[in-house]
mmCIF file of the protein (N, C-alpha, C, O) and its ligand, coordinates in Angstrom:
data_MODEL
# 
_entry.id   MODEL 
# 
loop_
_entity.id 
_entity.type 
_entity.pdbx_number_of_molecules 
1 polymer     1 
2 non-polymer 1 
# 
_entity_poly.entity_id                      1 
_entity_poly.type                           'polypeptide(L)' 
_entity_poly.nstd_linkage                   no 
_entity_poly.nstd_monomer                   no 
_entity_poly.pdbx_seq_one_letter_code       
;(UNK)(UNK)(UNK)(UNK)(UNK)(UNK)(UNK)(UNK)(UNK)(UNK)(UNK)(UNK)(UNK)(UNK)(UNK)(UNK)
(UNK)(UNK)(UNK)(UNK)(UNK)(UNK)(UNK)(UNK)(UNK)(UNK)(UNK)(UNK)(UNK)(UNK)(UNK)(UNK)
(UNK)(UNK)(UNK)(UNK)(UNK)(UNK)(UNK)(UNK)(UNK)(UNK)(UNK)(UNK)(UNK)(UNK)(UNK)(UNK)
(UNK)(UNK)(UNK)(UNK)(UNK)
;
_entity_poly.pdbx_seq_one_letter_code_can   XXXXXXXXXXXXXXXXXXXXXXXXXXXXXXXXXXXXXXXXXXXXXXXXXXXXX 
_entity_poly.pdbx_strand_id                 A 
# 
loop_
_entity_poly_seq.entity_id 
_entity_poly_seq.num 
_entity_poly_seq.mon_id 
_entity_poly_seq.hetero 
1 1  UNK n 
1 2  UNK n 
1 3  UNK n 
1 4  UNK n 
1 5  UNK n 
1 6  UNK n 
1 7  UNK n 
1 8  UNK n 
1 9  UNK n 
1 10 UNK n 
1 11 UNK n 
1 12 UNK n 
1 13 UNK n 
1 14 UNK n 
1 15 UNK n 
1 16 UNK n 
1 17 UNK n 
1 18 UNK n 
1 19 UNK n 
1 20 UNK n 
1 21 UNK n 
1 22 UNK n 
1 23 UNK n 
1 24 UNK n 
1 25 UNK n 
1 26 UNK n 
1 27 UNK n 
1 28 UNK n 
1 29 UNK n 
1 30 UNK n 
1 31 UNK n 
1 32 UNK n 
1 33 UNK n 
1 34 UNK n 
1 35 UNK n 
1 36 UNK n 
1 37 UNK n 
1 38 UNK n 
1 39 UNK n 
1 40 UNK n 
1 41 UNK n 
1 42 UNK n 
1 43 UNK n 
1 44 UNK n 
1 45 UNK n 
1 46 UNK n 
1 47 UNK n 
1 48 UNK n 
1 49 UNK n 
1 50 UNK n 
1 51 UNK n 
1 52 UNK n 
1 53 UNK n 
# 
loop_
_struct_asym.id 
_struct_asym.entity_id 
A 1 
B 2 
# 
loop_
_chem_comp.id 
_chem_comp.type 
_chem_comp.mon_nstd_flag 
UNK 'L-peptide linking' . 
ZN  non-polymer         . 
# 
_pdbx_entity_nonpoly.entity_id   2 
_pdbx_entity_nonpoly.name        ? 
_pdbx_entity_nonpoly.comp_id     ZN 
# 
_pdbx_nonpoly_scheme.asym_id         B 
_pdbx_nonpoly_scheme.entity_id       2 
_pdbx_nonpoly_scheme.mon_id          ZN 
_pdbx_nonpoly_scheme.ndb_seq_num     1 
_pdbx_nonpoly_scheme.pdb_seq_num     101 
_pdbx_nonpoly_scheme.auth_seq_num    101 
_pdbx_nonpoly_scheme.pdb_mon_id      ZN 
_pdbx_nonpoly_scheme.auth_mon_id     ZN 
_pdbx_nonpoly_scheme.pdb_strand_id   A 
_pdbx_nonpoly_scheme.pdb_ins_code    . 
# 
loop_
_atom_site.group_PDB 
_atom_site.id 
_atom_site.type_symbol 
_atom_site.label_atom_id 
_atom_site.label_alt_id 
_atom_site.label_comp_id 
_atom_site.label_asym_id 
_atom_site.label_entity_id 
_atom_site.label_seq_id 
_atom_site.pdbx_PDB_ins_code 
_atom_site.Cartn_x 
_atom_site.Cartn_y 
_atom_site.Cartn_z 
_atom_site.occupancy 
_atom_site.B_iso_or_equiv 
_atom_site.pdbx_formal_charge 
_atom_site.auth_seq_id 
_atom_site.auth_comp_id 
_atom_site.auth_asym_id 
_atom_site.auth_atom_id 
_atom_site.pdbx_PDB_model_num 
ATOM   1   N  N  . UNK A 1 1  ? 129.709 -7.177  -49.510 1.00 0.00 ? 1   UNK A N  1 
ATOM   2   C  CA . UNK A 1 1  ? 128.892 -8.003  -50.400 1.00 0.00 ? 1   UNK A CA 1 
ATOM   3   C  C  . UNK A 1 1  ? 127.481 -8.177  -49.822 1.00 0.00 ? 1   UNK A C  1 
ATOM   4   O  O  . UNK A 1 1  ? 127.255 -8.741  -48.751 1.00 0.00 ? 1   UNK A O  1 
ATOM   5   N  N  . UNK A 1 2  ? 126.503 -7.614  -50.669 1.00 0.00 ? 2   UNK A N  1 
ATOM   6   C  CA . UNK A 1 2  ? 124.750 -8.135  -49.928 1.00 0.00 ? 2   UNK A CA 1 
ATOM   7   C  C  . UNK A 1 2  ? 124.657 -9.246  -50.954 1.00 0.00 ? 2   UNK A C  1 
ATOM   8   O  O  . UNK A 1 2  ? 125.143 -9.309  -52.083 1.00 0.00 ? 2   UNK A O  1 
ATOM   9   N  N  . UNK A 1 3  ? 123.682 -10.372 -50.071 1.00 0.00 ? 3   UNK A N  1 
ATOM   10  C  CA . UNK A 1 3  ? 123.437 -11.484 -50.429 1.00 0.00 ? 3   UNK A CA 1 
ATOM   11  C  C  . UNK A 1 3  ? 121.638 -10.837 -50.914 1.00 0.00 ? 3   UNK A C  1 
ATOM   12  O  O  . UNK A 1 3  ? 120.883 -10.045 -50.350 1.00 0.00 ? 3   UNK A O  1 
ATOM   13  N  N  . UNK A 1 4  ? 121.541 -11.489 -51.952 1.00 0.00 ? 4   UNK A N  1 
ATOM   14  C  CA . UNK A 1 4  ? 119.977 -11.430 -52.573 1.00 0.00 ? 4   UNK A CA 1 
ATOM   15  C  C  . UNK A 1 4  ? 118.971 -12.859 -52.320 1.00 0.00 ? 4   UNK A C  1 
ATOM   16  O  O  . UNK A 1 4  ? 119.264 -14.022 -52.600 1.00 0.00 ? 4   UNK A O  1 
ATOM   17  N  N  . UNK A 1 5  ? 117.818 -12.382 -51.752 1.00 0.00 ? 5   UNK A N  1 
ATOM   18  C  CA . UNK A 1 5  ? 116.962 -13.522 -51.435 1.00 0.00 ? 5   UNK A CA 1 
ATOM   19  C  C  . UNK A 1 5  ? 117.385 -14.334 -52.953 1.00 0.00 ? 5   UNK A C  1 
ATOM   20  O  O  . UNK A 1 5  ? 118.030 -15.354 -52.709 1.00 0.00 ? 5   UNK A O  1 
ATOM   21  N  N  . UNK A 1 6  ? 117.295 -14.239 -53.563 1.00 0.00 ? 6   UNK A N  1 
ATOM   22  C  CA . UNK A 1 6  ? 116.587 -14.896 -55.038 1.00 0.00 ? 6   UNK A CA 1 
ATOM   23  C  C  . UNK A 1 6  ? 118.251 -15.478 -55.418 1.00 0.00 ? 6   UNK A C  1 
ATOM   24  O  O  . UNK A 1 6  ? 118.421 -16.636 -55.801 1.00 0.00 ? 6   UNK A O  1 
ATOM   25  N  N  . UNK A 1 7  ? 119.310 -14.583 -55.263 1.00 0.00 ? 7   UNK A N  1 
ATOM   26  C  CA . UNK A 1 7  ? 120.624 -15.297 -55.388 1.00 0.00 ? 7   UNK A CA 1 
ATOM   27  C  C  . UNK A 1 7  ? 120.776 -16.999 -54.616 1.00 0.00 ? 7   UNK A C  1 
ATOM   28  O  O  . UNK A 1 7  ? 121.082 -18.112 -55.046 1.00 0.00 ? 7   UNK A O  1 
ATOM   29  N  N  . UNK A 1 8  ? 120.439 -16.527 -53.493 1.00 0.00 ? 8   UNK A N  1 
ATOM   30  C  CA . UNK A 1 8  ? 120.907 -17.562 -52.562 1.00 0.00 ? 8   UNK A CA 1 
ATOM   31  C  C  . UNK A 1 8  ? 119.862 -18.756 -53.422 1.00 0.00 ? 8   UNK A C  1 
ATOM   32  O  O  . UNK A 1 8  ? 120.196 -19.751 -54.065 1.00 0.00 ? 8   UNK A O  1 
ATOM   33  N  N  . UNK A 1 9  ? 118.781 -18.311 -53.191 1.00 0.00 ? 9   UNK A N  1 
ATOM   34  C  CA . UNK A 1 9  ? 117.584 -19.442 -53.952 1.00 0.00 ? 9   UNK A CA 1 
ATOM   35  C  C  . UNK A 1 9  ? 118.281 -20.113 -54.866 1.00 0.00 ? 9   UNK A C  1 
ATOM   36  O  O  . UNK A 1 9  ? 118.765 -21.216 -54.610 1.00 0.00 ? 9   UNK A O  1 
ATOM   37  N  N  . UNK A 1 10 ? 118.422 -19.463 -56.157 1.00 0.00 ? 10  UNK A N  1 
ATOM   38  C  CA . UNK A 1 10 ? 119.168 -20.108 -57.073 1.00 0.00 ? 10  UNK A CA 1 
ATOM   39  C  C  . UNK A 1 10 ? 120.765 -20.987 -56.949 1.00 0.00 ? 10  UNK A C  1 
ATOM   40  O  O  . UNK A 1 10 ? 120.996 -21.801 -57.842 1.00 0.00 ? 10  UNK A O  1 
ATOM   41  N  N  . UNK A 1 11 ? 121.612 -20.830 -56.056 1.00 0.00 ? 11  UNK A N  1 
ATOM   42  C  CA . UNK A 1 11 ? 122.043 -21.346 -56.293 1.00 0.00 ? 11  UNK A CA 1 
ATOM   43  C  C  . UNK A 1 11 ? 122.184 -22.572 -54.900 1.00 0.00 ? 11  UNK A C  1 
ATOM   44  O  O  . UNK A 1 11 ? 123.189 -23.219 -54.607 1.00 0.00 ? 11  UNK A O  1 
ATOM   45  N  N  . UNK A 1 12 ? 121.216 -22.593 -54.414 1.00 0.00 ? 12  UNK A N  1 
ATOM   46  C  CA . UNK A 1 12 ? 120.957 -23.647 -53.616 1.00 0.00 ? 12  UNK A CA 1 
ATOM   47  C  C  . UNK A 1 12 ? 120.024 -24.364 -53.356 1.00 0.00 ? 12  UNK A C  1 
ATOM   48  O  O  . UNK A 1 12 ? 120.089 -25.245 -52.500 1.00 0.00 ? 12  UNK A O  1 
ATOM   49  N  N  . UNK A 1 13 ? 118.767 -24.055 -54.204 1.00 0.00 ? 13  UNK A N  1 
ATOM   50  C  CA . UNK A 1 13 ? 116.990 -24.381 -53.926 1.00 0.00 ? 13  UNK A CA 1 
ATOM   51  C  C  . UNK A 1 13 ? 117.040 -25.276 -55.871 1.00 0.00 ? 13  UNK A C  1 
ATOM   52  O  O  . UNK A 1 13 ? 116.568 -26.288 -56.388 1.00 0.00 ? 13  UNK A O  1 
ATOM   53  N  N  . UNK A 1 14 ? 117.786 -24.269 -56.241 1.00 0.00 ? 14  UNK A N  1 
ATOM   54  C  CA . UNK A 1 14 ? 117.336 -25.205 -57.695 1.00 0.00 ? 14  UNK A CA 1 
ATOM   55  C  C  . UNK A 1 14 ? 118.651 -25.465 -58.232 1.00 0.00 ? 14  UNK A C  1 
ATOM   56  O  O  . UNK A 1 14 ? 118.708 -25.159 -59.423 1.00 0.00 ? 14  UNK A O  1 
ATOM   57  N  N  . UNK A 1 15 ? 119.751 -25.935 -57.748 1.00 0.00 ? 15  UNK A N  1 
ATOM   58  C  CA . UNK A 1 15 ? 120.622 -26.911 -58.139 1.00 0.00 ? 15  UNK A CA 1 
ATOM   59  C  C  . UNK A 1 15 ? 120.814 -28.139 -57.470 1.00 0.00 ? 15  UNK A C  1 
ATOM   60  O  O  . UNK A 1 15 ? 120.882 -28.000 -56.249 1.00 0.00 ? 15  UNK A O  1 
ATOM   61  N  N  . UNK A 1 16 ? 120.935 -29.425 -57.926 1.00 0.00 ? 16  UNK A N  1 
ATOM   62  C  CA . UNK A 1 16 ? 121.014 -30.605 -57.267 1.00 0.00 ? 16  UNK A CA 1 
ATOM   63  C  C  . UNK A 1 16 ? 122.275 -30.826 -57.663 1.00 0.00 ? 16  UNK A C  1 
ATOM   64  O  O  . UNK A 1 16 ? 122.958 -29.999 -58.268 1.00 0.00 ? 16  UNK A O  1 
ATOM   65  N  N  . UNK A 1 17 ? 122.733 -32.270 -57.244 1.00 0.00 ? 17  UNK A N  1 
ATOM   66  C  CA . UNK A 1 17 ? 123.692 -33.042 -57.260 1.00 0.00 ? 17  UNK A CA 1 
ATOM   67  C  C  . UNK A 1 17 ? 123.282 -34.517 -57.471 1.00 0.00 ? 17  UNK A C  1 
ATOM   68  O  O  . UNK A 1 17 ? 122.389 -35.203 -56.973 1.00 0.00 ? 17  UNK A O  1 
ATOM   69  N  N  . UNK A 1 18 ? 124.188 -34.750 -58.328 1.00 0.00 ? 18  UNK A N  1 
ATOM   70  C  CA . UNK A 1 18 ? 123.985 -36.380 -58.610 1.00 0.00 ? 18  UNK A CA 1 
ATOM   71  C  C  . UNK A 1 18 ? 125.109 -36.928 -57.373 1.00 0.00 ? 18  UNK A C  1 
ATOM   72  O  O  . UNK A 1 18 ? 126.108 -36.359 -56.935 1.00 0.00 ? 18  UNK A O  1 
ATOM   73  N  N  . UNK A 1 19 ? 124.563 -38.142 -57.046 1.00 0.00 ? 19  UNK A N  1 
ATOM   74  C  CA . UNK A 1 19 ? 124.680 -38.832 -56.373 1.00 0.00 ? 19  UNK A CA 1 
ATOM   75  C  C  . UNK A 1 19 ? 125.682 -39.599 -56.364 1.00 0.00 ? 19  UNK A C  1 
ATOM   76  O  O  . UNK A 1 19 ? 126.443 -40.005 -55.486 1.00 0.00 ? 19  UNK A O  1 
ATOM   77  N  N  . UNK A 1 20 ? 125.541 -39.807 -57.916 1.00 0.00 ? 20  UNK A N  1 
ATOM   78  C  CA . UNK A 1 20 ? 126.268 -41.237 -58.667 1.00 0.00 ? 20  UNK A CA 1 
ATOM   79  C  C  . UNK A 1 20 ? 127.824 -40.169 -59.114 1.00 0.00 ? 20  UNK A C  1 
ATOM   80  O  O  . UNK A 1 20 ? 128.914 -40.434 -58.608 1.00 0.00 ? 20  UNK A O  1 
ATOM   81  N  N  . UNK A 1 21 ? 127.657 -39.128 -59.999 1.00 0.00 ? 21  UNK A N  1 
ATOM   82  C  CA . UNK A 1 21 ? 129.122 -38.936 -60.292 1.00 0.00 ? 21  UNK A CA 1 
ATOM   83  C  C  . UNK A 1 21 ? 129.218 -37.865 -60.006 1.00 0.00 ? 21  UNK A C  1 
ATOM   84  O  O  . UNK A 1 21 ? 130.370 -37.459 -60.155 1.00 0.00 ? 21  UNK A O  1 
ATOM   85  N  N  . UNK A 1 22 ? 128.491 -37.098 -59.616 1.00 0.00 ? 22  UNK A N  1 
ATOM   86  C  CA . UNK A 1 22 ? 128.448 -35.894 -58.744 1.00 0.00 ? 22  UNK A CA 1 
ATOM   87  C  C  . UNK A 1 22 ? 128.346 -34.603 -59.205 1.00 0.00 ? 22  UNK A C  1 
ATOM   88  O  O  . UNK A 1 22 ? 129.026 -33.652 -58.819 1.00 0.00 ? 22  UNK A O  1 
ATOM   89  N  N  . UNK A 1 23 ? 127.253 -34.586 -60.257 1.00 0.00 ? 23  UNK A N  1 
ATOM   90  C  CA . UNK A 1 23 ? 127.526 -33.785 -61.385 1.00 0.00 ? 23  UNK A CA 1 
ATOM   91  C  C  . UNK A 1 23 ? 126.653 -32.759 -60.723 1.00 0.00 ? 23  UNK A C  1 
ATOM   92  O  O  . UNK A 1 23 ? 125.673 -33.186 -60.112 1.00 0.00 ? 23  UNK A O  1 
ATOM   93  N  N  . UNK A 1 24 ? 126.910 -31.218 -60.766 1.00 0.00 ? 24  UNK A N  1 
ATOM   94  C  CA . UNK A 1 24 ? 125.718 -30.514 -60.305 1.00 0.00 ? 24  UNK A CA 1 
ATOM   95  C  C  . UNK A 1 24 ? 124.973 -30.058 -61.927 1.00 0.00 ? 24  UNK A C  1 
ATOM   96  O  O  . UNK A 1 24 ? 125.509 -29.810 -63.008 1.00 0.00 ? 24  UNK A O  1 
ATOM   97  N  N  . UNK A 1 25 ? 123.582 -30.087 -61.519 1.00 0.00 ? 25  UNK A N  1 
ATOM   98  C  CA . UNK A 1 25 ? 122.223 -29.880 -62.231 1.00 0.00 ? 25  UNK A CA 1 
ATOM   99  C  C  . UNK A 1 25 ? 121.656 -29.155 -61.959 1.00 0.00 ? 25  UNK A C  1 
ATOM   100 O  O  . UNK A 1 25 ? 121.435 -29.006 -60.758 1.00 0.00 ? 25  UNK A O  1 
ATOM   101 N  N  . UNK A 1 26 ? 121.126 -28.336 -62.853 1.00 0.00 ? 26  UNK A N  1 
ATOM   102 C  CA . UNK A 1 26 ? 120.041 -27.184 -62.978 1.00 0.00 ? 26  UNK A CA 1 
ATOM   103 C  C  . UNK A 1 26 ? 118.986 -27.400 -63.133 1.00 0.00 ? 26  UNK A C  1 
ATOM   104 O  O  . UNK A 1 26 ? 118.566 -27.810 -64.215 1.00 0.00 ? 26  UNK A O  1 
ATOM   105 N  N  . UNK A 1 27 ? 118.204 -27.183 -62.065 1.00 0.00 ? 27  UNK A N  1 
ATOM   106 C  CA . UNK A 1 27 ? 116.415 -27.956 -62.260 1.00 0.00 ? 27  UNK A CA 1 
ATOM   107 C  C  . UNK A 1 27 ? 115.671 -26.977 -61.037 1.00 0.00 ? 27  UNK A C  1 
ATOM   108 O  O  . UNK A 1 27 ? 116.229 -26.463 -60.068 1.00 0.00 ? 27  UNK A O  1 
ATOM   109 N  N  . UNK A 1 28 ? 114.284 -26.910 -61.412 1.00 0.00 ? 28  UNK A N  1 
ATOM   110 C  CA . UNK A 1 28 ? 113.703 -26.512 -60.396 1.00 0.00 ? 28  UNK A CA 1 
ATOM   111 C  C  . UNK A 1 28 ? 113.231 -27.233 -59.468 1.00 0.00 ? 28  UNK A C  1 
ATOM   112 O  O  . UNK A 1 28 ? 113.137 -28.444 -59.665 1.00 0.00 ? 28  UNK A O  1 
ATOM   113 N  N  . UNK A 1 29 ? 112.825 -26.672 -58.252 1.00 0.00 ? 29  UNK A N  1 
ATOM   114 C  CA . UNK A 1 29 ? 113.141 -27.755 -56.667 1.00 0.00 ? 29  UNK A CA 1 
ATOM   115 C  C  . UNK A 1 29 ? 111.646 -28.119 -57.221 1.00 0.00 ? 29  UNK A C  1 
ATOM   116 O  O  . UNK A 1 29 ? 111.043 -27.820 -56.190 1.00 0.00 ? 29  UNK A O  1 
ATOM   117 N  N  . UNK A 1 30 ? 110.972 -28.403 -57.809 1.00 0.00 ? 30  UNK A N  1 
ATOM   118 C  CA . UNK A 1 30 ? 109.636 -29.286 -57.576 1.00 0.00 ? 30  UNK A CA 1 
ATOM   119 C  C  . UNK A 1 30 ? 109.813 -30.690 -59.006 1.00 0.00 ? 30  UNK A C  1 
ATOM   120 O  O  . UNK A 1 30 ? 109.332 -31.823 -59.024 1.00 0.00 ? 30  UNK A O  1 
ATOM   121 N  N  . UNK A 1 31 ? 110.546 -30.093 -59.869 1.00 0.00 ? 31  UNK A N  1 
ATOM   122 C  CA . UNK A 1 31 ? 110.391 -30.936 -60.803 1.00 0.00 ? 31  UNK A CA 1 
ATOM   123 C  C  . UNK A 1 31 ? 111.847 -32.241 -60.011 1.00 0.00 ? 31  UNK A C  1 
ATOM   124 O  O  . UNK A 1 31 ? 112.028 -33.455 -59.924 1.00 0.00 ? 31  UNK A O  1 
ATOM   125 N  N  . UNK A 1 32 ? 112.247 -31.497 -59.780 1.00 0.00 ? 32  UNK A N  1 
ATOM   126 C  CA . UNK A 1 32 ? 113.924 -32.844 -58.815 1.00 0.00 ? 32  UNK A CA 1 
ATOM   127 C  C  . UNK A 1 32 ? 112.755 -33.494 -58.248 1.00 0.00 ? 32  UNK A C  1 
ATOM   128 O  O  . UNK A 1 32 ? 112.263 -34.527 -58.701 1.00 0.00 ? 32  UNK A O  1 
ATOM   129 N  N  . UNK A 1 33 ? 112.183 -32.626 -56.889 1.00 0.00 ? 33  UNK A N  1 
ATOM   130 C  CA . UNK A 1 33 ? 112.094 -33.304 -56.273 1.00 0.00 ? 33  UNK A CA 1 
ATOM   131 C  C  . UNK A 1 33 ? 110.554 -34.535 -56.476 1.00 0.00 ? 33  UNK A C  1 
ATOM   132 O  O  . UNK A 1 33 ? 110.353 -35.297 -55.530 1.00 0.00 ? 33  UNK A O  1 
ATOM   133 N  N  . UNK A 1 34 ? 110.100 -34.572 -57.062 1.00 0.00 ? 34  UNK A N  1 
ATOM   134 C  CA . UNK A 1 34 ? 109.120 -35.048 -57.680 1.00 0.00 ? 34  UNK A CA 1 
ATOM   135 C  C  . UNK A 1 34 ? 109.808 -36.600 -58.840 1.00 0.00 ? 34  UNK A C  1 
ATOM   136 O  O  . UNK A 1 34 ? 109.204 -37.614 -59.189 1.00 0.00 ? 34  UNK A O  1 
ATOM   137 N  N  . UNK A 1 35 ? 110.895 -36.263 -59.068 1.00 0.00 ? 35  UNK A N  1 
ATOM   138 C  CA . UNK A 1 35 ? 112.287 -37.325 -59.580 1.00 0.00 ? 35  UNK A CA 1 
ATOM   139 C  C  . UNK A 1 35 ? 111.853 -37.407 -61.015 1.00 0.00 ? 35  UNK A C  1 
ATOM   140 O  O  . UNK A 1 35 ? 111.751 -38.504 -61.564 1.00 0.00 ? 35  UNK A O  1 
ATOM   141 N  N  . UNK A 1 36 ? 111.516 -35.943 -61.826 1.00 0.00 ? 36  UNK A N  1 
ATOM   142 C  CA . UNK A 1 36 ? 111.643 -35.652 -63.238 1.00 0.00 ? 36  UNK A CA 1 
ATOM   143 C  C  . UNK A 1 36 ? 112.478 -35.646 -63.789 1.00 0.00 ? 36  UNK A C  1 
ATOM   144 O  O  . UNK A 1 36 ? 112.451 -36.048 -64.953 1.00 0.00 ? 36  UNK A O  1 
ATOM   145 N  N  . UNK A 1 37 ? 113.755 -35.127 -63.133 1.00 0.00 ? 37  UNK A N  1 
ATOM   146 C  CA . UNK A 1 37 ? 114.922 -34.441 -63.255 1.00 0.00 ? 37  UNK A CA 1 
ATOM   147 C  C  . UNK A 1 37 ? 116.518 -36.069 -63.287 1.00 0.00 ? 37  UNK A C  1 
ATOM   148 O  O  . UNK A 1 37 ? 117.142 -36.622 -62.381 1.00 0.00 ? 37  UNK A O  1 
ATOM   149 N  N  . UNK A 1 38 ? 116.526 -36.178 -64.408 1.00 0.00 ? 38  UNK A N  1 
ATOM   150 C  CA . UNK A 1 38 ? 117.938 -37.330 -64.402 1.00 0.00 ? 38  UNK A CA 1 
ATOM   151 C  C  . UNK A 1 38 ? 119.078 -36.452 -64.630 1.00 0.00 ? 38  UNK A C  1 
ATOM   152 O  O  . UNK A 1 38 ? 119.206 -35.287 -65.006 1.00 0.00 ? 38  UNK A O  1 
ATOM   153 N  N  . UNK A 1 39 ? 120.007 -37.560 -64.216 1.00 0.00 ? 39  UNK A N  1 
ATOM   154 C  CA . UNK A 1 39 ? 121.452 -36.642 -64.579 1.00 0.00 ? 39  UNK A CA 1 
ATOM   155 C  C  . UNK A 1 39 ? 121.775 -36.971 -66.008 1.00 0.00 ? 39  UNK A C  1 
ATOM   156 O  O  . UNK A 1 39 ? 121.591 -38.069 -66.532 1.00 0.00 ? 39  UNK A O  1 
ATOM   157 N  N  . UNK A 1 40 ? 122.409 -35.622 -66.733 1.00 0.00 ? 40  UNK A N  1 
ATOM   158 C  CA . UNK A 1 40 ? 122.992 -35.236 -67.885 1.00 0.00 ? 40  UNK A CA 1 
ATOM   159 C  C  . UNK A 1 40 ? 124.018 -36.576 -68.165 1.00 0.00 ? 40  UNK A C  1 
ATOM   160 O  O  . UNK A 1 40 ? 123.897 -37.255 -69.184 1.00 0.00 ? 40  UNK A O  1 
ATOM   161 N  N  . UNK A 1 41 ? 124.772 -36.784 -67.394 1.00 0.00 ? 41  UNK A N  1 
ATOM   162 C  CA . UNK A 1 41 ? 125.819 -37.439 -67.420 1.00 0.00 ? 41  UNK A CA 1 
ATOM   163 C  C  . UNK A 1 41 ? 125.916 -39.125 -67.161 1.00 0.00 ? 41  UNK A C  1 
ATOM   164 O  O  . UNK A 1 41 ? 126.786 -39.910 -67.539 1.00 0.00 ? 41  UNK A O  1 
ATOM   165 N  N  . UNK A 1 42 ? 124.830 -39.339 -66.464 1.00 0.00 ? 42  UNK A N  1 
ATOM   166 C  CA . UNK A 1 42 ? 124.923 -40.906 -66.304 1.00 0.00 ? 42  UNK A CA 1 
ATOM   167 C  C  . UNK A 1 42 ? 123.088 -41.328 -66.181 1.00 0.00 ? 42  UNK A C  1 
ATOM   168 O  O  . UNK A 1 42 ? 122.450 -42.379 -66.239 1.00 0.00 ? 42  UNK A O  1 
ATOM   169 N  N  . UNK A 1 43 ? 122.814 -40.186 -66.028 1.00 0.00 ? 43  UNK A N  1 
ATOM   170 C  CA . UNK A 1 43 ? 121.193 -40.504 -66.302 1.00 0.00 ? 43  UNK A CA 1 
ATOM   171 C  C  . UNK A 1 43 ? 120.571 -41.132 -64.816 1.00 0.00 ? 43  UNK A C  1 
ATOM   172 O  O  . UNK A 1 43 ? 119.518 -41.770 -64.789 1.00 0.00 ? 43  UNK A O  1 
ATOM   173 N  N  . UNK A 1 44 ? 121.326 -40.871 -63.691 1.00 0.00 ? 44  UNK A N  1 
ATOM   174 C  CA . UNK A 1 44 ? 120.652 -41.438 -62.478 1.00 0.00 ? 44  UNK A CA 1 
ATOM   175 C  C  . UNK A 1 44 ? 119.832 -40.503 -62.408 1.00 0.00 ? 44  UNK A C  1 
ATOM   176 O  O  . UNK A 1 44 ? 119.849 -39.472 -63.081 1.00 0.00 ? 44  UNK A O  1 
ATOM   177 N  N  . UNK A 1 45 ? 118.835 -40.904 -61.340 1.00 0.00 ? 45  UNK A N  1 
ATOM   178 C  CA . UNK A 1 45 ? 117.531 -40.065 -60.390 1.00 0.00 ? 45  UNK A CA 1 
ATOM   179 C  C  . UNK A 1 45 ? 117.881 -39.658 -59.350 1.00 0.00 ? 45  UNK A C  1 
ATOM   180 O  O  . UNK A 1 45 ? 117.287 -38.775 -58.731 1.00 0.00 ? 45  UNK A O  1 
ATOM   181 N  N  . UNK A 1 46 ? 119.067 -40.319 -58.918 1.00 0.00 ? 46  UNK A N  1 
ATOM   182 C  CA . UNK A 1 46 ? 119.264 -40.157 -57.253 1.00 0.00 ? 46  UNK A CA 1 
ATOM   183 C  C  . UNK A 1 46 ? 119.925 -38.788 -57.139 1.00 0.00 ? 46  UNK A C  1 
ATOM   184 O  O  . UNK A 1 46 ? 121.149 -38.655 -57.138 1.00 0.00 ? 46  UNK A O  1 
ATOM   185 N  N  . UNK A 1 47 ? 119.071 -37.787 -57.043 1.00 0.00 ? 47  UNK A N  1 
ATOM   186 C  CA . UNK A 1 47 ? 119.699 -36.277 -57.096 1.00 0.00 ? 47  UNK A CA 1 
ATOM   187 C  C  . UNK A 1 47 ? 119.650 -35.755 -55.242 1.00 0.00 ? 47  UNK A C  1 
ATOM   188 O  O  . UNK A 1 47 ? 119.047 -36.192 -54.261 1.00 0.00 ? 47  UNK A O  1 
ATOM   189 N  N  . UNK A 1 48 ? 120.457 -34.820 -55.430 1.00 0.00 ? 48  UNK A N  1 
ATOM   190 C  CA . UNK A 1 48 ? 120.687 -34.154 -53.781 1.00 0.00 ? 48  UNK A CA 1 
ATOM   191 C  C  . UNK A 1 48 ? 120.624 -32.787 -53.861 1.00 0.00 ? 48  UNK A C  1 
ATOM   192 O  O  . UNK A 1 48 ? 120.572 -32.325 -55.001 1.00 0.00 ? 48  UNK A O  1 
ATOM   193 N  N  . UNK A 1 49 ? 120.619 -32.385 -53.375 1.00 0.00 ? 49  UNK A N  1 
ATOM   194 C  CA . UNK A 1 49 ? 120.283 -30.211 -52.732 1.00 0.00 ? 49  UNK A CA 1 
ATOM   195 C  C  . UNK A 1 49 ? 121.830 -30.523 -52.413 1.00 0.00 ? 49  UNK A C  1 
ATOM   196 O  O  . UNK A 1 49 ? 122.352 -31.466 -51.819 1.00 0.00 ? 49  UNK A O  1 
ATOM   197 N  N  . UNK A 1 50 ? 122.498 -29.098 -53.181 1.00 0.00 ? 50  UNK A N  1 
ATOM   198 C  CA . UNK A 1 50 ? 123.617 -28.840 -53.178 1.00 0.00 ? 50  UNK A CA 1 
ATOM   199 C  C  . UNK A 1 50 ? 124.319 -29.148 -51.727 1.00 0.00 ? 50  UNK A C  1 
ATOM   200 O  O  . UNK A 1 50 ? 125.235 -29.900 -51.394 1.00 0.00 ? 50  UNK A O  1 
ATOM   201 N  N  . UNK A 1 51 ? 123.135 -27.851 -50.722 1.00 0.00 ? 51  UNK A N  1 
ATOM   202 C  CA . UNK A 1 51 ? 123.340 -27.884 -49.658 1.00 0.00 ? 51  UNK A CA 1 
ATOM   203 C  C  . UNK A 1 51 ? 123.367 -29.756 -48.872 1.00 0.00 ? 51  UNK A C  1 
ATOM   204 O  O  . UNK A 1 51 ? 122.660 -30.737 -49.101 1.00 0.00 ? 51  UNK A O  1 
ATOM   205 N  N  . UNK A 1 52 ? 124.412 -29.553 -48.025 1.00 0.00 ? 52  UNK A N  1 
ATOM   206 C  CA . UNK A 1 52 ? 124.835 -31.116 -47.381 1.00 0.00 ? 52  UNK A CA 1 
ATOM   207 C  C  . UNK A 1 52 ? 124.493 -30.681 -45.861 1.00 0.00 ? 52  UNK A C  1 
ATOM   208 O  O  . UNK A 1 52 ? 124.922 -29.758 -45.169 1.00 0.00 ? 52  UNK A O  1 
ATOM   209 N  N  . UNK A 1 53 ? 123.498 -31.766 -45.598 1.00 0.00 ? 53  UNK A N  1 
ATOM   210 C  CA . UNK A 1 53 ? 123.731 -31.675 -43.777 1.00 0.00 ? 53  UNK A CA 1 
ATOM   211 C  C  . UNK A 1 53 ? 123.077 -32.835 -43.214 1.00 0.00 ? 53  UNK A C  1 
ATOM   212 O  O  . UNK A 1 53 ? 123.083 -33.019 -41.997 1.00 0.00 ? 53  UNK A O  1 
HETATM 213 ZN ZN . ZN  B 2 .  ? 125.172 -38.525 -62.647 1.00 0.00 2 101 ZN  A ZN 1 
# 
């Protein structure tokens, strides 16, 4: 399996996580992080980068 720059991007640079019910979201990393971006599902702001550390 080759990993693609632009794969990995996508599914770790522009998906978040809600906070609140843990919904993952499709957004680009400037509009999240800038706190444009609410959740679908309960409408919080408090979003996270898939990636956890
Ligand atoms: Zn939510």
């Amino acid at each position: 399996m080759v990993k693609f720059p632009e794969a990995e991007v996508r599914f770790f640079r522009n998906v978040f996580v809600c906070r609140k019910c843990k919904t993952k979201i499709k957004a680009p990393n400037l509009k999240a992080m800038a706190g444009k971006i609410s959740c679908r599902k309960c409408g919080g702001k408090a979003l996270r980068p898939v990636r956890r550390k």
